[in-house]
C-alpha positions as CSV (number, residue, x, y, z in Angstrom):
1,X,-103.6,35.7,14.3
2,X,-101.8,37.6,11.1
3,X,-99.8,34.3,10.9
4,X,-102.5,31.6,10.5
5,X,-103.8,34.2,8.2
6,X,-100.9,33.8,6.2
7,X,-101.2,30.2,6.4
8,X,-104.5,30.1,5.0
9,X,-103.9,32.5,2.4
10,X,-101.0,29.7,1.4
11,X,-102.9,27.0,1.6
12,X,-105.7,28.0,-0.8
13,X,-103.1,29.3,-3.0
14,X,-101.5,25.8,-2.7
15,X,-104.7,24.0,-3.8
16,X,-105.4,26.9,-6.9
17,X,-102.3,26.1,-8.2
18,X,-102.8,22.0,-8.1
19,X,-106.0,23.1,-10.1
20,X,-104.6,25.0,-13.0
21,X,-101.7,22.7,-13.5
22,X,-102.9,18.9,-14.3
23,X,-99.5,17.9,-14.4
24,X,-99.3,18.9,-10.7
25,X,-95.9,16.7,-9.4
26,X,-97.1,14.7,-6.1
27,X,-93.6,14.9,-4.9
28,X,-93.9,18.7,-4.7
29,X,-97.6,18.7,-3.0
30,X,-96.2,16.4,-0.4
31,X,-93.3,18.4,0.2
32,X,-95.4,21.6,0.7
33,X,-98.2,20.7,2.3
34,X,-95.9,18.5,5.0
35,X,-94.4,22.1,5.6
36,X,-97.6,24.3,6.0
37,X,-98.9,21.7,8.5
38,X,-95.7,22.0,10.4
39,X,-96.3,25.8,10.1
40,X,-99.9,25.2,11.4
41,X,-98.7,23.4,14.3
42,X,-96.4,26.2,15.3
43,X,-98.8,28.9,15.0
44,X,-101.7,26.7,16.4
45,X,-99.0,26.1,19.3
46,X,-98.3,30.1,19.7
47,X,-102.2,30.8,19.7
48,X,-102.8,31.9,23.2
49,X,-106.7,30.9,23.8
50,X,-107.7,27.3,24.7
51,X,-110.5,26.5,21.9
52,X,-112.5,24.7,24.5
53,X,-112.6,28.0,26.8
54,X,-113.2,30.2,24.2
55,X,-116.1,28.0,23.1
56,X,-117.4,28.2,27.4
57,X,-117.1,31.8,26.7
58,X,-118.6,32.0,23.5
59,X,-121.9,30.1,24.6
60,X,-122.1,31.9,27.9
61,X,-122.0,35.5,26.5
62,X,-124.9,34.4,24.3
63,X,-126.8,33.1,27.1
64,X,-126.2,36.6,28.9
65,X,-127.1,38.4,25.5
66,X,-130.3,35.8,24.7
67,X,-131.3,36.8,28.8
68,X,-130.8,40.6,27.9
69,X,-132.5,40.5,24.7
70,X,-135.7,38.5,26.4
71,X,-135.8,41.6,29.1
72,X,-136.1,44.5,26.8
């Protein structure tokens, strides 16, 4: 998960950058952000949980923990 951390970290750095310089060249923007979202799609690739499962899991381990809660 370090990675898309690292991603993240570029990406806002990316967009600070565009907002200090007005003169920001297009050409470069495109150029970068064309690489962080092929960077994305490898680490998002690499990420070994399914979003959908770990959104089933998610919502059942708060069903467990709303049950548990209720019994005390």
């Amino acid at each position: 998960m370090s990675e898309l951390a690292a991603l993240t970290n570029d990406i806002g750095s990316l967009i600070i950058r565009m907002k200090i310089n007005t003169e920001f060249p297009i050409a470069e923007y495109e150029k970068k952000l064309l690489a962080l979202h092929g960077r994305y799609r490898v680490e998002l690739g690499d990420f070994p949980y399914d979003m959908l499962l770990t959104e089933h899991l998610r919502a059942k381990t708060q069903r467990k923990l709303n049950t548990m809660l209720r019994a005390e």
